[in-house]
C-alpha beads as a LAMMPS data file, in Angstrom:
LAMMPS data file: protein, C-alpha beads

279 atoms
278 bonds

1 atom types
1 bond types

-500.0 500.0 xlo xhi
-500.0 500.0 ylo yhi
-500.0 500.0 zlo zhi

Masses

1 110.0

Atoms # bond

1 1 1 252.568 -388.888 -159.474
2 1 1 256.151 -389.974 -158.738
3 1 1 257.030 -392.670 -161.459
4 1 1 259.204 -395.892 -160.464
5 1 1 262.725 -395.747 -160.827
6 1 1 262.815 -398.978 -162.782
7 1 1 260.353 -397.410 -165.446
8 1 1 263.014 -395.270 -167.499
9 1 1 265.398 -397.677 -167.549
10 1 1 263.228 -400.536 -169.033
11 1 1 262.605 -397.759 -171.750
12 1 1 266.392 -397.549 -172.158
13 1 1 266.846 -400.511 -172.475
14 1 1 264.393 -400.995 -175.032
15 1 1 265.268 -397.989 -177.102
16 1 1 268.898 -400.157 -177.750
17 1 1 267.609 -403.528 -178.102
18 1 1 267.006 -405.029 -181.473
19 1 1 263.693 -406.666 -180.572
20 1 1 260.985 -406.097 -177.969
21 1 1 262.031 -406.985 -174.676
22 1 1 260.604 -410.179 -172.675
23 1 1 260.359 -408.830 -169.204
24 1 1 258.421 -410.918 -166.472
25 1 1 257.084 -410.008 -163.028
26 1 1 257.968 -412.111 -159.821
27 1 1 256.226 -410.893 -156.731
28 1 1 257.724 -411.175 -153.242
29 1 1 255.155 -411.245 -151.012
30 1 1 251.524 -409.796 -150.645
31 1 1 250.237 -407.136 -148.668
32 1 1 250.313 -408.178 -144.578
33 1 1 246.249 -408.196 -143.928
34 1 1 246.355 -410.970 -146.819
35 1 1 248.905 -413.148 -144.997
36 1 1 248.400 -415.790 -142.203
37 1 1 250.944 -414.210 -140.149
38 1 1 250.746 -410.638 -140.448
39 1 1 253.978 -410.084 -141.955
40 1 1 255.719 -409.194 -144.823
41 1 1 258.753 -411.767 -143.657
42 1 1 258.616 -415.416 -141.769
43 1 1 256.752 -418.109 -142.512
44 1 1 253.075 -417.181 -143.595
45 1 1 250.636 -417.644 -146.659
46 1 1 247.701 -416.107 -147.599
47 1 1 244.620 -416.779 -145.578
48 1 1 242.048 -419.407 -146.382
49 1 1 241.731 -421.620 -149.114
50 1 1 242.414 -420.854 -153.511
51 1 1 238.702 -419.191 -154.692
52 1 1 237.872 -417.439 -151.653
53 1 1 238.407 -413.791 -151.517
54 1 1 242.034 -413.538 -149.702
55 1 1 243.306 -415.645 -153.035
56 1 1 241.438 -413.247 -155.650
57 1 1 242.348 -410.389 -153.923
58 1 1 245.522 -411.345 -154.385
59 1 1 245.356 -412.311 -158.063
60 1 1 243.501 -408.521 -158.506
61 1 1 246.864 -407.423 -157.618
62 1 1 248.583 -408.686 -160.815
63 1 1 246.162 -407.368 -162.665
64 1 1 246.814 -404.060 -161.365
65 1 1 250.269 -403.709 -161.466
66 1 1 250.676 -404.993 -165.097
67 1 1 248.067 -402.122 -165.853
68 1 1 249.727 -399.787 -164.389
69 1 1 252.760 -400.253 -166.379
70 1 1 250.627 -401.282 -169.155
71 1 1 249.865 -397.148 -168.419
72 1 1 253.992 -396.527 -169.589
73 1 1 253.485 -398.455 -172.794
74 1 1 255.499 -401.454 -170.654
75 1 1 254.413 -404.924 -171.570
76 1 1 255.195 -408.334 -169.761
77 1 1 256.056 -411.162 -171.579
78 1 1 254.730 -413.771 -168.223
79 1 1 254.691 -413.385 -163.949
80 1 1 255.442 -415.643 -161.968
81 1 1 253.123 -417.110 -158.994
82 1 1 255.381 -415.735 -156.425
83 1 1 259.118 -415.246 -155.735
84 1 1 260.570 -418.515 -153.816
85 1 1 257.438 -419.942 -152.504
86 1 1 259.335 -422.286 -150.329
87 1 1 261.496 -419.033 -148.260
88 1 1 257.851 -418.823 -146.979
89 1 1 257.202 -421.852 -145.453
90 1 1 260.963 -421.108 -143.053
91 1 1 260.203 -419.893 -139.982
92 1 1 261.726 -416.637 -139.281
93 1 1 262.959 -415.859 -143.098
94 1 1 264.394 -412.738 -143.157
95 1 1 263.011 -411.613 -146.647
96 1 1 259.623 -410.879 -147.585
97 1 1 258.343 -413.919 -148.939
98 1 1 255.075 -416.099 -149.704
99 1 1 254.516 -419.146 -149.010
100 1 1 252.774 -421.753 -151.166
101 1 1 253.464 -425.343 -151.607
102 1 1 253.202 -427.363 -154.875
103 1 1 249.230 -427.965 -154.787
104 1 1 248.294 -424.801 -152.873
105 1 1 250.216 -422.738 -156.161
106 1 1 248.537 -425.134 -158.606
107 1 1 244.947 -424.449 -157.552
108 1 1 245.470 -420.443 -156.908
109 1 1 246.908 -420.415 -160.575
110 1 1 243.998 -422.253 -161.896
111 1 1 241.123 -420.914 -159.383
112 1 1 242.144 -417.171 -159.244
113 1 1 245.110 -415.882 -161.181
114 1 1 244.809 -417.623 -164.361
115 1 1 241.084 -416.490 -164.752
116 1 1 242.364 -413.088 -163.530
117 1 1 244.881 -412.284 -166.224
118 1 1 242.228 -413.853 -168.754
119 1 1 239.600 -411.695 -167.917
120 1 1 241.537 -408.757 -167.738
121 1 1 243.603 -407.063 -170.818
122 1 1 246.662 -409.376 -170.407
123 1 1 245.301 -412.472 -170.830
124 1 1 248.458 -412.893 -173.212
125 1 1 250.587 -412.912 -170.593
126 1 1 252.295 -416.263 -169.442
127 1 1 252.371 -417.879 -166.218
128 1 1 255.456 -419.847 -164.421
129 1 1 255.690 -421.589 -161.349
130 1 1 258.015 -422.089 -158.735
131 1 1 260.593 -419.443 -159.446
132 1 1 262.495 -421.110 -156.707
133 1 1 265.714 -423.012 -156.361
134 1 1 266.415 -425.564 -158.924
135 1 1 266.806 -428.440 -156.869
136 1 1 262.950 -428.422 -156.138
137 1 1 261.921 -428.982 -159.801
138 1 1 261.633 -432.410 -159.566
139 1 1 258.536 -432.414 -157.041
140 1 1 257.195 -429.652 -158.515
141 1 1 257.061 -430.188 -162.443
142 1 1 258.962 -433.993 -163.159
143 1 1 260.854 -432.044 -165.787
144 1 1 264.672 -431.343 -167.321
145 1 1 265.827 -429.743 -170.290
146 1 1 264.540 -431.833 -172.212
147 1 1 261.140 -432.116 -170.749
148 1 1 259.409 -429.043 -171.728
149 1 1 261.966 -426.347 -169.337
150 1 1 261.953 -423.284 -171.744
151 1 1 264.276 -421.364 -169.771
152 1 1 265.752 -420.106 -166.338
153 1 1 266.400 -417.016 -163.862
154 1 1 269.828 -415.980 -162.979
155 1 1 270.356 -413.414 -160.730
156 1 1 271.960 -410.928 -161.540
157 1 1 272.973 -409.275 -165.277
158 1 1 275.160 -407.209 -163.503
159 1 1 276.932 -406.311 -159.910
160 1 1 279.655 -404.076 -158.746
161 1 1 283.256 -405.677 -156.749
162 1 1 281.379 -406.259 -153.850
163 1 1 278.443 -408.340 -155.326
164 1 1 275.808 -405.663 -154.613
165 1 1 273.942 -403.537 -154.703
166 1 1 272.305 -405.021 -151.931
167 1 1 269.740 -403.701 -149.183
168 1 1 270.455 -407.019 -147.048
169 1 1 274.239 -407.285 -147.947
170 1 1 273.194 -410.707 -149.591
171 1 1 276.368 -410.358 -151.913
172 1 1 276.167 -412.736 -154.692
173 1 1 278.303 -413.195 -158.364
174 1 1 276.977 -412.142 -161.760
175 1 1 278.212 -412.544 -165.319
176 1 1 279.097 -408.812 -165.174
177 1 1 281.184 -406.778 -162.429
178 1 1 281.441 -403.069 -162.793
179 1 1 284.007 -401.295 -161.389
180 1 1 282.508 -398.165 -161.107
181 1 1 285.643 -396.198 -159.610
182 1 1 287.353 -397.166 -162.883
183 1 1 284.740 -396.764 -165.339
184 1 1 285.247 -400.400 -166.527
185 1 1 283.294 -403.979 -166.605
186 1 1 284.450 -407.556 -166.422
187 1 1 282.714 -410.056 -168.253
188 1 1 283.395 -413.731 -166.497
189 1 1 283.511 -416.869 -167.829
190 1 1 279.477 -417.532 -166.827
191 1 1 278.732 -414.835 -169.257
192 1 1 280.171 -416.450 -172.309
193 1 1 278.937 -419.817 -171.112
194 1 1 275.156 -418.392 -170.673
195 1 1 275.715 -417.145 -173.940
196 1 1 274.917 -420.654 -174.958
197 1 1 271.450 -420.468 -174.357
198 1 1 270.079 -416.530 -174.249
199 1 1 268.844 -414.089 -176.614
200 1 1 270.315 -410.508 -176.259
201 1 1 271.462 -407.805 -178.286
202 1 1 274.998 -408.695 -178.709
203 1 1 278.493 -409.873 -176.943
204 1 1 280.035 -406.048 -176.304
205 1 1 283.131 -404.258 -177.478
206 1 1 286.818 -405.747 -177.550
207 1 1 287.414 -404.388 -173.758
208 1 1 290.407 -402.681 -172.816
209 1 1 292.289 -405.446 -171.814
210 1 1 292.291 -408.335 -169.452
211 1 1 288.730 -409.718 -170.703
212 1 1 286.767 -405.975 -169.597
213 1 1 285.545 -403.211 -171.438
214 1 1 284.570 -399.427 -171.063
215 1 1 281.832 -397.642 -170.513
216 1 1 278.575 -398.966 -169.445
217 1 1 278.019 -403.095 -168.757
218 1 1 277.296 -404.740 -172.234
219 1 1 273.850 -406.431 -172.950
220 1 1 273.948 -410.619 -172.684
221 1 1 275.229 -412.146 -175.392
222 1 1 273.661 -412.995 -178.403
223 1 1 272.448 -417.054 -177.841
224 1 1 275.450 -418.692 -180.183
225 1 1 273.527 -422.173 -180.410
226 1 1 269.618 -422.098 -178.626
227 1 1 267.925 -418.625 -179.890
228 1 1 264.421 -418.205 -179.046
229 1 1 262.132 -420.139 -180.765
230 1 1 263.800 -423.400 -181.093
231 1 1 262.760 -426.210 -180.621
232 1 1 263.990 -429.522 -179.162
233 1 1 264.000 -432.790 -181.287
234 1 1 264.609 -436.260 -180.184
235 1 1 268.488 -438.087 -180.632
236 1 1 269.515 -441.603 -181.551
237 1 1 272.527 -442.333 -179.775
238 1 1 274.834 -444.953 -180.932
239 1 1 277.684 -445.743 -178.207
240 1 1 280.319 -448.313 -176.725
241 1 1 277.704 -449.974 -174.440
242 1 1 274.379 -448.860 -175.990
243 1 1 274.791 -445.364 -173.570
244 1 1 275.864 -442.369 -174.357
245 1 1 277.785 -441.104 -170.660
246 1 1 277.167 -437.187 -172.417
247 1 1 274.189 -435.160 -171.454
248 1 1 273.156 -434.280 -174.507
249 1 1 270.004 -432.886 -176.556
250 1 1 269.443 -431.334 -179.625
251 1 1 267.101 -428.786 -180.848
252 1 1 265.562 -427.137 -184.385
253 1 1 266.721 -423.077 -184.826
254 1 1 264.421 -420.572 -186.231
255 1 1 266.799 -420.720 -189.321
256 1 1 266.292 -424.237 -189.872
257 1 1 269.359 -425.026 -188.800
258 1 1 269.989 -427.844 -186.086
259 1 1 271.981 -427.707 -183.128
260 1 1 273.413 -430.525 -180.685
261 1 1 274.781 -429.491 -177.698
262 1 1 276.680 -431.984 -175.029
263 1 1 278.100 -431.716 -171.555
264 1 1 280.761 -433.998 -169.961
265 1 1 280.353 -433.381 -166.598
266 1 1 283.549 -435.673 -166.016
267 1 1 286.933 -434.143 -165.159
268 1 1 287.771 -436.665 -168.211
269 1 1 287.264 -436.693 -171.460
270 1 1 284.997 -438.916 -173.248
271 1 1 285.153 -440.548 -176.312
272 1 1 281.803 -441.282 -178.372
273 1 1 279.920 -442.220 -181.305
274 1 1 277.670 -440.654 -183.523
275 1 1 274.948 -439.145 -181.980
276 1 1 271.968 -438.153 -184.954
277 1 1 268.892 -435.928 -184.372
278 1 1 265.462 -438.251 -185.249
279 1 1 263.366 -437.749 -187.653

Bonds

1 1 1 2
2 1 2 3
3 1 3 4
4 1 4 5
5 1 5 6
6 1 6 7
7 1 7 8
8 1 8 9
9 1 9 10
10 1 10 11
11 1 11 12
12 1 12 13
13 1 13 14
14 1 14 15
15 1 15 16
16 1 16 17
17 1 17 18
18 1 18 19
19 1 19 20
20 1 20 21
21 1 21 22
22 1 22 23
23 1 23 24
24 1 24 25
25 1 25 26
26 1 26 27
27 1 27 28
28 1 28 29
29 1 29 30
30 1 30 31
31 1 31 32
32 1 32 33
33 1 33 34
34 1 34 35
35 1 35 36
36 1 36 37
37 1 37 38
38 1 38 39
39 1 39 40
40 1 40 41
41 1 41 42
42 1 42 43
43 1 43 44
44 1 44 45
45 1 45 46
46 1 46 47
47 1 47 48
48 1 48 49
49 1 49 50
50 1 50 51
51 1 51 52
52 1 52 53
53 1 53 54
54 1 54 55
55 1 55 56
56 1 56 57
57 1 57 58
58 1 58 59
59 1 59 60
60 1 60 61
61 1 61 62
62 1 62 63
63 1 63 64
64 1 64 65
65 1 65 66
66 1 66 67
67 1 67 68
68 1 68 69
69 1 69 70
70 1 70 71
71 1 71 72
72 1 72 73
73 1 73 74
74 1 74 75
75 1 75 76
76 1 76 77
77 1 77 78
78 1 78 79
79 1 79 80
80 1 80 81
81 1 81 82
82 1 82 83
83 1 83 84
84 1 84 85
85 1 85 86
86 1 86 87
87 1 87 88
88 1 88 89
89 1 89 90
90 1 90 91
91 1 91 92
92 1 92 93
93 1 93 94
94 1 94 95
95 1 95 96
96 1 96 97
97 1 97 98
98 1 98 99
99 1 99 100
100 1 100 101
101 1 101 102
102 1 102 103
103 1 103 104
104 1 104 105
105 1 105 106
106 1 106 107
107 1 107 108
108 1 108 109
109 1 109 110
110 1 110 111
111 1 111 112
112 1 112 113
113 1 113 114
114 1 114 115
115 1 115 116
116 1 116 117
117 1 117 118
118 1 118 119
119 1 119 120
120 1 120 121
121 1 121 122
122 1 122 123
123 1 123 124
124 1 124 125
125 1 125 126
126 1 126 127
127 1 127 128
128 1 128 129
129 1 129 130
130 1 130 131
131 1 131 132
132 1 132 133
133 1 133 134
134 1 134 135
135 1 135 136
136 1 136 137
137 1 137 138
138 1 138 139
139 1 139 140
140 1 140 141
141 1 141 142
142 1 142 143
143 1 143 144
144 1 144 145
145 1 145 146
146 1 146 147
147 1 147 148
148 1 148 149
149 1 149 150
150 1 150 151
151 1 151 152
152 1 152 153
153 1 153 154
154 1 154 155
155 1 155 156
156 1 156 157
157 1 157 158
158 1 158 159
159 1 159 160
160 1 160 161
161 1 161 162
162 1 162 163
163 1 163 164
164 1 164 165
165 1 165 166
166 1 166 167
167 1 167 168
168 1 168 169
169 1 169 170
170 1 170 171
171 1 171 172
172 1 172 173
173 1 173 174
174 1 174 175
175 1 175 176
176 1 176 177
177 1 177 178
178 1 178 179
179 1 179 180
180 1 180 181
181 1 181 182
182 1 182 183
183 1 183 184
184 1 184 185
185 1 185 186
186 1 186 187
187 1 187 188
188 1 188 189
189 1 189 190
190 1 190 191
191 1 191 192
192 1 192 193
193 1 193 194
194 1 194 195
195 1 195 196
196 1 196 197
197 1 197 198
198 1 198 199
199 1 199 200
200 1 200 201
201 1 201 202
202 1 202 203
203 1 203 204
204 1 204 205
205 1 205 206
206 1 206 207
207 1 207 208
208 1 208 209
209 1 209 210
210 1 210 211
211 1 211 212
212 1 212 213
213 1 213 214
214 1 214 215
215 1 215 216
216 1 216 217
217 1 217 218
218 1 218 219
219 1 219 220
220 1 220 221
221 1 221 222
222 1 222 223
223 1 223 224
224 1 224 225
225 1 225 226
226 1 226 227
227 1 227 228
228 1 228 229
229 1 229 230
230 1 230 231
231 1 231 232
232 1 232 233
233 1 233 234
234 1 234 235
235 1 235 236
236 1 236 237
237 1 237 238
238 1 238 239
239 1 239 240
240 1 240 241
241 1 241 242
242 1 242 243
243 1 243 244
244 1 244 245
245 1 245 246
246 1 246 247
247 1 247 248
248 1 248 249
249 1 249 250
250 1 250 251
251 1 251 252
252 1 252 253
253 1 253 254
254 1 254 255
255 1 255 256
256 1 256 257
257 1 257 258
258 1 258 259
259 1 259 260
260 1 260 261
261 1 261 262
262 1 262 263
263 1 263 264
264 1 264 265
265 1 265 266
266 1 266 267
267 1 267 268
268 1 268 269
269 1 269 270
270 1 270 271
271 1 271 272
272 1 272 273
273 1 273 274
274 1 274 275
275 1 275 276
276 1 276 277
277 1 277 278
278 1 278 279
């Protein structure tokens, strides 16, 4: 049988990277005689209620997909409950899309896909909600940084001049451009800044002037303060006022080390005082 075009490359990319990649799975939609509206795109969700058969069905379906790349010796790390649950709840969205709300995710999760994957032979694999827009995390976990967020999606690594490839001609930015024609890459400022916070195999060559570099896009930079693993401490914060106007938080590495990292979002700066991790 034909074998998925995104199969090689994960092994590519794995045969360079230093440690075992964490991939995860987001699904767009499910298949059309599992939806209320009979269609992969507009608003619809699946039929019925979380426990009856449309919603394990559906839950059967992760299962078999991570099997079958279970099959190429391709683990995930965690899936997601469904690619921008919210797109599916627009009338007329022109991408395929699912639709679940906050509760309605919450009780397939624990009804059908969370004893899915358990029962199955990736009952290692994690589970994340929402995978939507981060405006929405509020209603659907009260959370931040630093309440238990252990990471986000950005879309994409990597995108040619245009912002594409794109089937839909969504163009979009990336940390990356290629310049294909030219045999060259551009890493922008968001990639050095992301750099902050992700793991990858390392920062790339010196370039070939004006901030790009030959040959084929570089991995994501090695994280220079949050590598995975760490984990966040609380601060005392002694300031003019008894406030610290700084976001701010501070975290344990793997090496013992301790990190504190702070954000003005002011155009001005911002004098402070000390600012200690706790005990």
């Amino acid at each position: 049988p034909a074998v998925a075009p995104q199969i090689p490359l994960l092994h590519a990319a794995q045969a360079v990277a230093a440690r075992p990649l964490s991939l995860f799975a987001s699904p767009w939609t499910s298949p059309v005689w599992l939806k209320t509206n009979g269609a992969m795109t507009g608003r619809g969700t699946l039929k019925g209620t979380p426990g009856d058969r449309h919603h394990k069905a559906w839950a059967q379906y992760f299962v078999r997909f991570l099997d079958a790349y279970a099959r190429h010796n391709l683990s995930f790390w965690a899936v997601t409950a469904g690619n921008e649950p919210t797109a599916g709840e627009i009338v007329f969205y022109p991408f395929q899309c699912l639709g679940f709300t906050a509760p309605h995710q919450r009780d397939f999760i624990a009804r059908d896909l969370g004893p899915a994957l358990r029962g199955s032979a990736h009952g290692h694999v994690r589970l994340i909600i929402l995978d939507d827009q981060r405006l929405l995390l509020p209603y659907w976990a009260q959370v931040d940084l630093n309440h238990h967020v252990t990471g986000w999606t950005d879309w994409n690594l990597a995108l040619d001049l245009e912002g594409g490839p794109n089937w839909s001609r969504n163009y979009v930015d990336s940390p990356v451009i290629v310049d294909r024609a030219r045999g060259v890459f551009y890493k922008q400022p968001m990639f050095y800044h992301m750099g902050h916070f992700r793991w990858g195999r390392g920062g790339g060559g010196a370039g070939r002037g004006r901030g790009h570099g030959g040959g084929a896009p570089p991995p994501p930079p090695r994280s220079k303060f949050i590598p995975e693993g760490s984990v966040r401490v609380g601060l005392r914060v002694s300031a003019r006022g008894g406030r610290c106007a700084l976001e701010h938080t501070a975290l344990l590495r793997p090496d013992g080390s301790a990190v504190l990292v702070l954000l003005n979002r002011s155009v001005l700066p911002h004098n402070h005082g000390p600012i200690t991790a706790a005990p």
